[in-house]
FIBARO-697718 format. One record per residue (C-alpha): residue number from 1; residue in three letters; x, y, z. Coordinates in steps of 0.02 Angstrom, whole numbers. Each point is the difference from the previous one (the first is absolute). Layout:
NUM,Ala,X,Y,Z
...
This chain:
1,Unk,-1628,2692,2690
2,Unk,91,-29,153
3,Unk,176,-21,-103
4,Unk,-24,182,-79
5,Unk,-12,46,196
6,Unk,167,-95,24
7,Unk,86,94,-136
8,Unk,-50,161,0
9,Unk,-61,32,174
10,Unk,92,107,166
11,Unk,120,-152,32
12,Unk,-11,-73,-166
13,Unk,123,-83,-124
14,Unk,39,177,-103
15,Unk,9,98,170
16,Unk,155,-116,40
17,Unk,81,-14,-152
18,Unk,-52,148,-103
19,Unk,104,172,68
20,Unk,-99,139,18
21,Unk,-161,-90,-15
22,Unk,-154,72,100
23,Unk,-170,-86,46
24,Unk,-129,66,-75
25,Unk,-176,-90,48
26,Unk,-74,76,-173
27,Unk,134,-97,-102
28,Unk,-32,-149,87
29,Unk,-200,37,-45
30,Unk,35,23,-168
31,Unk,97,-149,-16
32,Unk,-114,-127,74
33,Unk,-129,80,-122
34,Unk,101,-23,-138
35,Unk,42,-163,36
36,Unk,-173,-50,32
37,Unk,-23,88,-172
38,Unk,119,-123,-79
39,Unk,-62,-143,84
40,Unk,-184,37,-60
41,Unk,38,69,-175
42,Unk,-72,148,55
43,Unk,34,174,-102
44,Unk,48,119,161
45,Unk,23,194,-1
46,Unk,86,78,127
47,Unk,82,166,42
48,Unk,128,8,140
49,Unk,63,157,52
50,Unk,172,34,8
51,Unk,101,-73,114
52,Unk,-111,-154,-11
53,Unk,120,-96,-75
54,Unk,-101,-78,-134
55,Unk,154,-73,-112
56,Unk,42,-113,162
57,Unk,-189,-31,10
58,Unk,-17,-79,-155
59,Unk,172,-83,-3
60,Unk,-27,-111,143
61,Unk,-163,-59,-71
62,Unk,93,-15,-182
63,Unk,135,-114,53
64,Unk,-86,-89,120
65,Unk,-159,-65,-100
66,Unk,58,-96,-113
67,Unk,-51,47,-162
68,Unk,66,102,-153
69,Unk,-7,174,40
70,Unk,30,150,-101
71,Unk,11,177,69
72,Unk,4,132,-108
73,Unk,62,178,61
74,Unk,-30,178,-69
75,Unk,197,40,-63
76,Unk,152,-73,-35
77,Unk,68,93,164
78,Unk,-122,-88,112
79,Unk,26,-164,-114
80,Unk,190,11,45
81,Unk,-42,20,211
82,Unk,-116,-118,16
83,Unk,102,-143,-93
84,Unk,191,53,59
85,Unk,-59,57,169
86,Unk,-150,-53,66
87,Unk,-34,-176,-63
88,Unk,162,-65,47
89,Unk,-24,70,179
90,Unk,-170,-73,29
91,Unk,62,-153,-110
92,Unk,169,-28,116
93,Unk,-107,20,181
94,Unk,-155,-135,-61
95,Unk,146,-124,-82
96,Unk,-119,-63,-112
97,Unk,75,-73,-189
98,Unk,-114,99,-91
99,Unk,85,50,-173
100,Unk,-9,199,-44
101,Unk,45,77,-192
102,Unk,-28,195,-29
103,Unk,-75,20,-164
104,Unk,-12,163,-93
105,Unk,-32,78,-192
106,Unk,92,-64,-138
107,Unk,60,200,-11
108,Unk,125,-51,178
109,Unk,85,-123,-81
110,Unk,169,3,-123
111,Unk,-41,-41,-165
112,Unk,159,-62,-57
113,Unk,-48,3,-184
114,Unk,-52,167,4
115,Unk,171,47,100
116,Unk,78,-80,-145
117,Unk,-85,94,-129
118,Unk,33,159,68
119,Unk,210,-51,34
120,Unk,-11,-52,-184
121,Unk,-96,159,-68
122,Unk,136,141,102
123,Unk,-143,130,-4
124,Unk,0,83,135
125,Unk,-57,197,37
126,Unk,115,51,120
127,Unk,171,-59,100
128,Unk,-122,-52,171
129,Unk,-91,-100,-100
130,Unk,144,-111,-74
131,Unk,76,19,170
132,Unk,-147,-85,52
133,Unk,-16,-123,-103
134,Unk,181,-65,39
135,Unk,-47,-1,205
136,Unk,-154,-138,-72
137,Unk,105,-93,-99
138,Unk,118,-36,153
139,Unk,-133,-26,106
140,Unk,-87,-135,-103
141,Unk,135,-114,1
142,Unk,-7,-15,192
143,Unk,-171,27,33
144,Unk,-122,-143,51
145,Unk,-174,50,-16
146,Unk,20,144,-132
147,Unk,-91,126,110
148,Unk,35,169,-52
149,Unk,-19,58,157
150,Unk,163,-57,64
151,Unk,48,148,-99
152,Unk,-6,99,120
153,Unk,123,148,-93
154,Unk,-124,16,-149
155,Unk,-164,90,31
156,Unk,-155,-71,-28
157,Unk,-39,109,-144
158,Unk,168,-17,-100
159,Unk,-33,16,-178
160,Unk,109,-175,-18
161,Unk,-107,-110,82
162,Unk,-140,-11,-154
163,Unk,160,-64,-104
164,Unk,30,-155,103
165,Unk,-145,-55,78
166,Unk,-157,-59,-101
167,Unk,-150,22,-11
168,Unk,-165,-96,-51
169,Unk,14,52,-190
170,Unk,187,-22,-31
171,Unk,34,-144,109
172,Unk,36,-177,-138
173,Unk,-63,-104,138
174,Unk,46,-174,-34
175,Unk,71,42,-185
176,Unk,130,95,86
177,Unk,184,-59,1
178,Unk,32,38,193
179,Unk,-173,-68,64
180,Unk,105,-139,94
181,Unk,83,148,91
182,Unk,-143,111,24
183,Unk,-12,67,179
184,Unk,-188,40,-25
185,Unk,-47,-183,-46
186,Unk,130,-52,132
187,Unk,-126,109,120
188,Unk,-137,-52,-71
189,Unk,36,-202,38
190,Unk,70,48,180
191,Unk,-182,74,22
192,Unk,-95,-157,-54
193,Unk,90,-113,110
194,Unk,-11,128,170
195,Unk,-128,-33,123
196,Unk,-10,215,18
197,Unk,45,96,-138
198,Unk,14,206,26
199,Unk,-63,84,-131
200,Unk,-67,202,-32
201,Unk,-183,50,-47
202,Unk,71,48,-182
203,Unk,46,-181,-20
204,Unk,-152,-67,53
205,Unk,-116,116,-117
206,Unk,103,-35,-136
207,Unk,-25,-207,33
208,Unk,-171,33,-2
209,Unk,-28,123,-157
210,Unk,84,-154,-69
211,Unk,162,113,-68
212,Unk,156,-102,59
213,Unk,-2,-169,-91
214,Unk,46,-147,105
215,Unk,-8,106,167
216,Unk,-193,-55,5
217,Unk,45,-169,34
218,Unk,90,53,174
219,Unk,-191,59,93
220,Unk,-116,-137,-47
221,Unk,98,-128,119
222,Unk,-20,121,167
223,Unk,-100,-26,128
224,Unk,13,182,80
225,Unk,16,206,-81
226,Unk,51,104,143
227,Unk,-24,200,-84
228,Unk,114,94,136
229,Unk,-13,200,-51
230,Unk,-168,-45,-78
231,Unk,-39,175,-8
232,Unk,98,27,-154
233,Unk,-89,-170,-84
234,Unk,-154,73,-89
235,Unk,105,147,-87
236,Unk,107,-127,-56
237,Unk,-119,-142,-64
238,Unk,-79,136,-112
239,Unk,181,46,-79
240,Unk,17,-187,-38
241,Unk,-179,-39,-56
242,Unk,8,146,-135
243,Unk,104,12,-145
244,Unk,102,125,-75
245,Unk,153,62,-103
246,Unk,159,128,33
247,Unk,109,108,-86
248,Unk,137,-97,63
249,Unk,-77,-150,-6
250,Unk,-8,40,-197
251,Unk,184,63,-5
252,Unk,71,-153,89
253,Unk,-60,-96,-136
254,Unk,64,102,-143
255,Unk,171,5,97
256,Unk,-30,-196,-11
257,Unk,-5,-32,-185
258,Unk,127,93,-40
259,Unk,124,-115,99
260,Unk,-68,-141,-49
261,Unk,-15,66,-180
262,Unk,182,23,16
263,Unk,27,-182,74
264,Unk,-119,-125,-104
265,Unk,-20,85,-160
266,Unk,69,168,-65
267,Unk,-53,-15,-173
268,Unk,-167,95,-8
269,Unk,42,181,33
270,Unk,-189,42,-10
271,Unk,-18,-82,198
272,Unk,119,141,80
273,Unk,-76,131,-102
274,Unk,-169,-47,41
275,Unk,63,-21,207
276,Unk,54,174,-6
277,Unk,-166,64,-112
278,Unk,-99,-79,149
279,Unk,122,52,128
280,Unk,-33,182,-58
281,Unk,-188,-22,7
282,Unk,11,-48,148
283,Unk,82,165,69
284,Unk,-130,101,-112
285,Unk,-135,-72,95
286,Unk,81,63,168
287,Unk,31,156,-95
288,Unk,-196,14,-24
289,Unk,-31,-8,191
290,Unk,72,187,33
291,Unk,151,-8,118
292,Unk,-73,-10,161
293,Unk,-2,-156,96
294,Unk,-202,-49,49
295,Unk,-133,-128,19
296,Unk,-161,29,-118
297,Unk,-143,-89,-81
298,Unk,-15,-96,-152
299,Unk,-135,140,-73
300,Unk,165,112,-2
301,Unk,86,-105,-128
302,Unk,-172,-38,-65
303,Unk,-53,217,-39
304,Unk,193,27,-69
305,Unk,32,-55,-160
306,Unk,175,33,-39
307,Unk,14,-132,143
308,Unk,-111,-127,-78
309,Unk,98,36,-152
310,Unk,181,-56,83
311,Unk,-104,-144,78
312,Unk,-51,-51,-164
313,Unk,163,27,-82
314,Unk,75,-111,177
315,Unk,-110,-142,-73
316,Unk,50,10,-177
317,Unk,188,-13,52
318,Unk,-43,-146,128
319,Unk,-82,-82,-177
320,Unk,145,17,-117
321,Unk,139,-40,141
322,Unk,-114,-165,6
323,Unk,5,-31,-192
324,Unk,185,32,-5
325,Unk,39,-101,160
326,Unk,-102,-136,-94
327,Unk,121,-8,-150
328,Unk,142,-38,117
329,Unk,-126,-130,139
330,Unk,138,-169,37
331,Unk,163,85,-29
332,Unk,2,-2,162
333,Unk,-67,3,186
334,Unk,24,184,39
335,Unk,-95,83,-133
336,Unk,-133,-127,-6
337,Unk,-36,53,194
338,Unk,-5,172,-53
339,Unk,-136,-52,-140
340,Unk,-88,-64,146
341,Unk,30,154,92
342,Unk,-64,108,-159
343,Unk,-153,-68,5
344,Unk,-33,-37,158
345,Unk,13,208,24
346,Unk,-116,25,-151
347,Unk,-132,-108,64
348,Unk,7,96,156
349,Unk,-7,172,-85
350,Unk,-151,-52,-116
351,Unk,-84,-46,182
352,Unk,25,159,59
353,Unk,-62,131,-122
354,Unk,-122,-137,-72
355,Unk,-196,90,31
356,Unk,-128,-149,77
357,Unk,-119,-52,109
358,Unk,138,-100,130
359,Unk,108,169,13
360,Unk,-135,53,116
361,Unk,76,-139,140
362,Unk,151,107,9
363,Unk,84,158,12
364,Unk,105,63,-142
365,Unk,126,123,40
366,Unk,198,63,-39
367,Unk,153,79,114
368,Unk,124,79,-76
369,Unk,184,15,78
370,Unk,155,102,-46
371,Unk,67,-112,-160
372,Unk,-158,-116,-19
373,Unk,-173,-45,24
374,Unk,-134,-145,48
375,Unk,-164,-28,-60
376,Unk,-102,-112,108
377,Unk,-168,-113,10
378,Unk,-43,-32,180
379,Unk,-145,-91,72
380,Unk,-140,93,84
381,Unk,-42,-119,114
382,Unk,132,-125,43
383,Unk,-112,-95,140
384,Unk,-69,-129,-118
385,Unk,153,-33,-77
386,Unk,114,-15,158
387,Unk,-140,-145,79
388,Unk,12,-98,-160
389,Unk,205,9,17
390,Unk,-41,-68,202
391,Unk,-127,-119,-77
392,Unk,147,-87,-115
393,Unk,112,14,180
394,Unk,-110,-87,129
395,Unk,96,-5,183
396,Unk,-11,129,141
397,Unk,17,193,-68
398,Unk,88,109,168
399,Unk,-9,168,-56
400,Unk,79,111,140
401,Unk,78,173,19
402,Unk,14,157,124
403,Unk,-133,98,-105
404,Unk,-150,-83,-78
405,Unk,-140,37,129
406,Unk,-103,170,-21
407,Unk,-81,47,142
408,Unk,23,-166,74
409,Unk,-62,-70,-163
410,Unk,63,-102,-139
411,Unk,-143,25,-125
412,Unk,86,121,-121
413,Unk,146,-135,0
414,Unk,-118,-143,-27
415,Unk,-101,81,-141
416,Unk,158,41,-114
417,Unk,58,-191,20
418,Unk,-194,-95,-3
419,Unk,66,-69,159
420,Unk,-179,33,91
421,Unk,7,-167,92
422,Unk,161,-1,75
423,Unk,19,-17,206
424,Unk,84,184,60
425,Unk,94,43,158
426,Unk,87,165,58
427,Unk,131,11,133
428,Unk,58,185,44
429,Unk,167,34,38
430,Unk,84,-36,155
431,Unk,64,164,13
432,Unk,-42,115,121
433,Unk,-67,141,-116
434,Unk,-75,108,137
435,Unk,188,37,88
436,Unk,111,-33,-145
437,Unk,-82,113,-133
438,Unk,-91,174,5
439,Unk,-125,35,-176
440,Unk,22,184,-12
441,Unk,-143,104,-125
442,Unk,38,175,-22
443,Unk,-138,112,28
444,Unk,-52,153,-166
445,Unk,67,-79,-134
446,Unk,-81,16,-158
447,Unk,-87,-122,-109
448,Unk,134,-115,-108
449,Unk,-79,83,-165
450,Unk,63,175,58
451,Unk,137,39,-113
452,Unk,104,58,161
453,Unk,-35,-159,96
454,Unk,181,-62,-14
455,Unk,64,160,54
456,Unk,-113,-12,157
457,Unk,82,-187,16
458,Unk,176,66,-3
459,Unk,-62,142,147
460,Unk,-66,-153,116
461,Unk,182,-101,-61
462,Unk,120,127,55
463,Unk,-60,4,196
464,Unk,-20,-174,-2
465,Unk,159,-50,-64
466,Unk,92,110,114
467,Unk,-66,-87,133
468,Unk,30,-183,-52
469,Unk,178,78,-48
470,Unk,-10,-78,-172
471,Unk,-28,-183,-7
472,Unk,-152,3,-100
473,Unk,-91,-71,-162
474,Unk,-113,134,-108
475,Unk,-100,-105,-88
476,Unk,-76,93,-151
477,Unk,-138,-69,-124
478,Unk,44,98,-144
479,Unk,187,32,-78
480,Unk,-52,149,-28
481,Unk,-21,34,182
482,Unk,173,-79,35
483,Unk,73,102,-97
484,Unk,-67,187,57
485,Unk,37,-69,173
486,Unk,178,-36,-33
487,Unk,23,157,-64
488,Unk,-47,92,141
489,Unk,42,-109,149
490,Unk,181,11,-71
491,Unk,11,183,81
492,Unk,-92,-23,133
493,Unk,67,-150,82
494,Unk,163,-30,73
495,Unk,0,-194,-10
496,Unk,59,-106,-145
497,Unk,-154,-6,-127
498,Unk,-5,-158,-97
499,Unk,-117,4,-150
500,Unk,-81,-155,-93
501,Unk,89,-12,-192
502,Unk,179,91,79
503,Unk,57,-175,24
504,Unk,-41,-185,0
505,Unk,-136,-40,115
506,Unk,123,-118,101
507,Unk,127,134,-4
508,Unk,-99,134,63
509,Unk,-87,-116,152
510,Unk,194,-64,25
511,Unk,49,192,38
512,Unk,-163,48,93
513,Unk,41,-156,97
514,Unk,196,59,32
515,Unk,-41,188,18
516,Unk,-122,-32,152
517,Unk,-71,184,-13
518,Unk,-52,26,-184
519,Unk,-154,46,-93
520,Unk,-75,-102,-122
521,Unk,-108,54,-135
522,Unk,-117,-156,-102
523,Unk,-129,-43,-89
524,Unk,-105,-174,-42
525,Unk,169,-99,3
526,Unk,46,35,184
527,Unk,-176,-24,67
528,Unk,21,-173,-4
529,Unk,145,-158,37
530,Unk,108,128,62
531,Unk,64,-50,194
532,Unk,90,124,114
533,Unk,7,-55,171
534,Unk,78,98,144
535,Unk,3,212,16
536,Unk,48,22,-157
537,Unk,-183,30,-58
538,Unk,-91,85,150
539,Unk,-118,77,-124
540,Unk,-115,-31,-138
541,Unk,-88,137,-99
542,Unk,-135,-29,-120
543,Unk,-65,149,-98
544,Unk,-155,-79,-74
545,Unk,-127,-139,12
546,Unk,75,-104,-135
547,Unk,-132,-18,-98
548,Unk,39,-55,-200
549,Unk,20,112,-137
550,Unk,-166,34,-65
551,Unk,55,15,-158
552,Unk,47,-182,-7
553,Unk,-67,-91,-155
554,Unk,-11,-159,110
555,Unk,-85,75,144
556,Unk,-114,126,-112
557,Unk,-63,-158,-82
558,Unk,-4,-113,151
559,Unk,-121,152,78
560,Unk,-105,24,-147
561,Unk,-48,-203,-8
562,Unk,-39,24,189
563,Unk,-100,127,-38
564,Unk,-92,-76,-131
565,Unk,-30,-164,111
566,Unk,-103,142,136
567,Unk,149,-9,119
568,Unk,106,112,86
569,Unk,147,27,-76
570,Unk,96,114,147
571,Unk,-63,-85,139
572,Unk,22,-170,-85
573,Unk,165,15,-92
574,Unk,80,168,18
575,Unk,-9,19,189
576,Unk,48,-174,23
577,Unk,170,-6,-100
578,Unk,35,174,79
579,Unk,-17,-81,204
580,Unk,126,-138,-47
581,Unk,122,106,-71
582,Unk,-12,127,125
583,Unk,29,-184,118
584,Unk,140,-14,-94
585,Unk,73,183,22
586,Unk,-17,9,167
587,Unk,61,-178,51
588,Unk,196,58,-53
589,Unk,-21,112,172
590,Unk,-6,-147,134
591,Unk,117,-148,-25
592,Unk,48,-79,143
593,Unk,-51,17,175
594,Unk,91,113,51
595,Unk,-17,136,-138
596,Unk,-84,171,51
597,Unk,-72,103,-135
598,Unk,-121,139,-69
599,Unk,-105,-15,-148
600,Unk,-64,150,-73
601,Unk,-131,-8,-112
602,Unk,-23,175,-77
603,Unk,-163,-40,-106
604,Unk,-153,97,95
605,Unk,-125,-124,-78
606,Unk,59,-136,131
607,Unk,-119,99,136
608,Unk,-106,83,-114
609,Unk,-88,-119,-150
610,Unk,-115,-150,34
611,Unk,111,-128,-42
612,Unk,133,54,112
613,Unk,-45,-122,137
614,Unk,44,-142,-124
615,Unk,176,62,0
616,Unk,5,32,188
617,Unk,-85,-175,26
618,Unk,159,-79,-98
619,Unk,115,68,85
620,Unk,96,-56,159
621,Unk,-90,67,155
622,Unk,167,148,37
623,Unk,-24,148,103
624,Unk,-56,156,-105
625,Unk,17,179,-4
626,Unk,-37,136,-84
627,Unk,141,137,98
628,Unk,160,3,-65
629,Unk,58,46,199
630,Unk,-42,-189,27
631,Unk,102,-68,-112
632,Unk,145,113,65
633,Unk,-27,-59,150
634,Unk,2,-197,-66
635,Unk,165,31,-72
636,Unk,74,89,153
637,Unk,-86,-153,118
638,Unk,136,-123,-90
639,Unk,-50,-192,-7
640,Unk,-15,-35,187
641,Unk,-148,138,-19
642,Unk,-172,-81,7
643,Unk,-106,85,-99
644,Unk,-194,34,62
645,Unk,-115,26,-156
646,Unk,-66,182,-47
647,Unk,-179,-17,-65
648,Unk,-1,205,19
649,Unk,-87,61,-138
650,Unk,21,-120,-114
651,Unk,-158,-13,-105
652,Unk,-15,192,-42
């Protein structure tokens, strides 16, 4: 392994041609251990702290080895860096002519028959909208790759973007009369011929649930999966092995026949009617919910039967939309797809509120949102199903991230995945924890159940923002949290409070970012991906161990078969989720070398339950505290301070 030395060693190859680049001897470890991974067709776990380096440490293996290599990331975000940024970096030092194609969901790409459609139809809601719609209408006669992301000027949520992109249901695939145009399928064949495709863990899940025909011919030819963020795969793989149908979902289509009613037939006025008959019982089944947005249980539905009754009612609309779509089947290729689509949605529906013996292997459940709804049928246990996907993909498995280990363990990670023979490593960060960060835990507060306990949070804030002069994250693990918080912090604070849902995500980091002394208030969405380097976060403040809701039909049935199997469900599952994502939380605080921070974790339960030392075990090894004087005092030191670690009274 003497040529990963050459590369990626003190006076390597990146170190003179890569600016900014920093040796790091546990990024050279990791990649001679994923190389040797590759080599061997080995499947390798490995966490590497931040700072590691880890993208660069599987790069250099990935282009040097050889073979076909996919890499599949958590988001888009990190898809985009790694491809634009990273790879041709790494690419441009080793001069090697390896060929790279970024691959993402269908949902990314311009659909320019559904653009079409929706010029042709001129029914819009509202002026942005059409405004909109104009700006992607200009940009898809210069565009190259149909990305939507090179829209930068349209958020990612726009209402237009549904109306001209596709999506597995309404795409024509080969019957349609711009498939020689089609940037997906253009994507799609870069992809097959490059030697390292970059793809994201949705995209991958949905390849192997077997959802995106043709895609599944693109994995069966590599030789290596590298899972970066792998983390985030096991929530994901469940989404993708389940089923389930939407409110939306269900609307889209109705939206659907009626243009293509209008376009390929138009002489059977008993389709429209019957679109807008199931339309409506569509919205009477969110009706049925009660207005409040929540997660529940299928034996909800199942004990109220005026919802059962709109279900049933959903299926007899589904049945005559079929009949009527049947009259019209080869006028043309539009409202035979929504046939498809009719049916497709029916079958899906009669799996979920079917009764047998095989709706014991999974968990049936529904969300509701503001304007719509989801009912879902996810796997139990996706372990046995995710080895049989790796079976049908032999070639070396790396699955690495920053949190996976537990206590300096991967066996919660393993069991949700079946991957119980897999080789593991851990490399901590090469950060120096003990004199860049201080872990401050407030002495008397209450227990998290208390109904004042956020109130006691906001007392232990106040001090400690004043003496970190702003700059901080409060992470929350409730909305509801969030939102008493930002209520009374906005009186008692004289920094700029940013609050999660104010803004874009992007926006609000963008002005934290510019501000360089604000205050900002999050919740699950900012505890991870999110990368501020420099003073502008000096603080991190956590008020809870972020355990999951227990409340959670998923987790409430996940526990339940773990207790019925004689285990553990809160030391083997509960406590375990809660130490990554409290990894996670804490990891936005240091992210460079030379970042100082505190992290204040305001949960007493850290020092005083059992399983506490699991969390503290997790963690990186910072100084810790429990006097607030301290961490005046580590604010007032500056960064050339070096900080000695307080172990006074830190157990009590």
């Amino acid at each position: 392994m003497s040529e990963i030395s050459e590369i990626l060693g003190p006076d390597g190859l990146l170190a003179n041609c890569v600016e900014g680049f920093t040796y790091r001897p546990q990024q050279e470890a990791m990649a001679v251990a994923v190389m040797q991974a590759m080599t061997r067709g080995e499947v390798l776990i490995s966490e590497a702290g931040t700072g590691t380096g880890k993208t660069y440490a599987y790069l250099v293996p990935a282009l040097l080895a050889g073979q076909k290599v996919i890499i599949s990331t958590g988001t888009k975000n990190l898809q985009d860096q790694l491809f634009h940024r990273d790879l041709p970096r790494v690419r441009q030092a080793l001069a090697v002519p390896v060929d790279v194609a970024l691959l993402k969901g269908r949902a990314n790409y311009l659909c320019i028959h559904r653009m079409e459609m929706t010029l042709l139809e001129g029914r819009l809601n509202s002026r942005e909208m059409v405004d909109q719609l104009m700006q992607v209408q200009r940009w898809s006669g210069r565009t190259r790759s149909g990305d939507v992301a090179e829209l930068t000027d349209i958020p990612e949520d726009a209402r237009i973007w549904p109306l001209v992109t596709s999506t597995t249901e309404n795409c024509l695939g080969a019957e349609c009369g711009d498939y020689s145009a089609c940037h997906l399928v253009e994507a799609r064949r870069r992809a097959q011929e490059a030697d390292l495709v970059v793809i994201n863990h949705h995209l991958l899940c949905a390849d192997f649930a077997l959802k995106e025909g043709g895609f599944g011919e693109l994995l069966p030819g590599a030789d290596c999966f590298v899972v970066d963020e792998a983390h985030q795969l096991p929530e994901v793989a469940g989404n993708f092995f389940g089923s389930g149908i939407s409110g939306r979902q269900l609307l889209d289509l109705c939206r659907d026949i009626d243009t293509e009613y209008q376009r390929e037939a138009g002489d059977i006025k008993a389709v429209p009617e019957q679109s807008a008959q199931l339309a409506k019982g569509v919205r009477d089944l969110r009706l049925r919910f009660g207005l409040e947005m929540r997660r529940g249980p299928w034996a909800e539905i199942a004990a109220d039967r005026q919802i059962l009754r709109a279900l049933d009612q959903l299926d007899g609309a589904l049945a005559k939309m079929i009949e009527l779509l049947q009259l019209v089947e080869g006028r043309g290729k539009g409202l035979d797809s929504c046939l498809t689509r009719c049916k497709s949605i029916r079958q899906c529906l009669n799996e979920l509120t079917r009764e047998d013996e095989a709706q014991g292997e999974y968990i049936r459940w529904f969300e509701t949102y503001s304007q719509s709804f989801r009912l879902n049928r996810t796997p139990l246990d996706i372990s046995a199903l995710f080895q049989a996907r790796m079976a049908s993909h032999p070639g070396s498995w790396i699955f690495t991230s920053a949190t996976l280990a537990v206590g300096g363990r991967f066996d919660h990670f393993q069991r949700q995945l079946g991957l119980t023979e897999a080789r593991t490593a851990c490399w901590d960060s090469p950060f120096d924890y003990r004199h860049q960060a201080l872990w401050y835990v407030p002495r008397g507060m209450p227990q998290p159940r208390e109904p004042h306990y956020t109130q006691a949070v906001l007392e232990v804030v106040v001090p400690v923002i004043q003496a970190s002069e702003g700059r901080a994250f409060i992470l929350f693990t409730s909305h509801r949290a969030l939102r008493e918080a930002a209520d009374c912090l906005a009186e008692r604070l004289d920094y700029p409070l940013l609050v999660q849902g104010s803004m874009p995500k992007g926006e609000l980091l963008a002005r934290f970012r510019q501000l360089g002394n604000a205050v900002l208030l999050g919740t699950a969405s900012f505890w991870e991906g999110v990368d501020v380097r420099g003073e502008a976060l000096s603080c991190v403040i956590i008020d809870k161990l972020p355990f999951a809701s227990p409340g959670d039909p998923v987790l409430q049935a996940r526990i339940d078969a773990l207790r019925r199997q004689g285990g553990n469900p809160f030391m083997e599952y509960q406590v375990p989720q809660a130490a990554i994502a409290l990894k996670q939380g804490a990891g936005r605080l240091i992210r460079d070398e030379t970042d100082r921070g505190v992290l204040v974790m305001c949960d007493p339960r850290l020092l005083k339950k059992g399983y506490g030392h699991l969390f503290l075990e997790s963690m990186p090894p910072m100084a810790r505290t429990r006097d607030l004087e301290d961490v005046v005092r580590f604010f007032q030191a500056g960064p050339e301070a070096e900080h000695g670690e307080s172990t006074a009274d830190e157990t009590k």
